[in-house]
N, C-alpha and C positions, 0 to 999 in steps of 0.2 A: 624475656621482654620483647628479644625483638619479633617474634611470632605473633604476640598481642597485637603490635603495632601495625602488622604486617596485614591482619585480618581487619583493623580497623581502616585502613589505608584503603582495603579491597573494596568493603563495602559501600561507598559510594559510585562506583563504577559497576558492582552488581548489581545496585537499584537500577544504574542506566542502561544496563543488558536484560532486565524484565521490560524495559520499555522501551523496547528496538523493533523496528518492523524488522519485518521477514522477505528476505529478496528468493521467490519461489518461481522454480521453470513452470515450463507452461506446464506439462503432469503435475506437478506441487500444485500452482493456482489452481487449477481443473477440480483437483480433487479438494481444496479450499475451500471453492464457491461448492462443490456439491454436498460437503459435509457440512458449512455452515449455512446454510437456509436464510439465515436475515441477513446475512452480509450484503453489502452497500457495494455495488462495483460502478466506481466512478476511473472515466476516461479525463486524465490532468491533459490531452494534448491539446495544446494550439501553434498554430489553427487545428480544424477537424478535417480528418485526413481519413476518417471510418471508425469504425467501433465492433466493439465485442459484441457478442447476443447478450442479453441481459442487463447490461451496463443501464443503470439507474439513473445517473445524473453524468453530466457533461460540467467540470469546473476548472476553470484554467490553473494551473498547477500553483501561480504564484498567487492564487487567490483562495485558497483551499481554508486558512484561515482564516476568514470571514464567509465562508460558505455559509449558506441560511441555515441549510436543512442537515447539518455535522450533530452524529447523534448527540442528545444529551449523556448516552454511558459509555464512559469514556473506555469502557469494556468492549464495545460494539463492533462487529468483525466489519473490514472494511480492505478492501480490495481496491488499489490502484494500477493504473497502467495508463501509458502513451504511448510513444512512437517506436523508442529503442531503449528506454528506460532513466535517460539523465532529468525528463519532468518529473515522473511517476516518484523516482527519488528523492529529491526535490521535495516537494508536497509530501514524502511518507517522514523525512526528516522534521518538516514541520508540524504537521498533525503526533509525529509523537511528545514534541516540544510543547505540546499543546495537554499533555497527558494520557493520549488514546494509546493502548499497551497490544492491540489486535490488529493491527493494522500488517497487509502483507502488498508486494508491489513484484507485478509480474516482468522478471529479470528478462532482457531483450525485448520487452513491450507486445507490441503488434506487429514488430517485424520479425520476431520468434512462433509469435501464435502463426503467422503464416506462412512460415519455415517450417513448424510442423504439422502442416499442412489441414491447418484449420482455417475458417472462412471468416475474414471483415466483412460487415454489415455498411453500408452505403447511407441509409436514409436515414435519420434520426430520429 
């Protein structure tokens, strides 16, 4: 009985680990965005401080939740990052709270992307 119990107990906290974002270094994101194609790379920092190549939309991290343009499927690959990573977090705890199960958020931000000696973008 108590194994029944055990697996019963589990499974609400297994539903909550399918729908966890993904805290990926910058080779994890990299290859992220380049294996998923529709993914949405959104910059959560404020202020704006620079951005990634590609980066689709600019939304302040406590605001991610009432963004306009948050796909309709709730499937939708979707890539976050800011500064050093406590926004991008932030916004990726709430978009999953939200239902989105694809969501990944680039661990040390943009000050990792350019520790490894990748390049922020200035103009928006």
């Amino acid at each position: 009985a108590c194994g029944v119990d055990d697996v019963d107990q589990a499974t609400p906290s297994a539903d909550r680990g399918a729908a966890s974002s993904r805290l990926l270094d910058v080779d994890e994101f990299t290859e992220f965005l380049d294996a998923e194609s529709s993914a949405v790379l959104v910059n959560v920092h404020v202020p704006y401080e620079g951005h990634l190549d590609g980066t689709a939309a600019f939304v302040p991290f406590d605001e991610i939740e009432t963004w306009v343009d948050l796909p309709d499927d709730r499937n939708a690959p979707i890539a976050l990052y800011c500064r050093s990573g406590n926004m991008s977090g932030q916004a990726a705890s709430a978009l999953v709270d939200l239902g989105y199960s694809n969501v990944v958020d680039l661990d040390g931000g943009m000050n990792a992307w350019i520790a490894a000696g990748n390049e922020l973008l200035a103009n928006r």
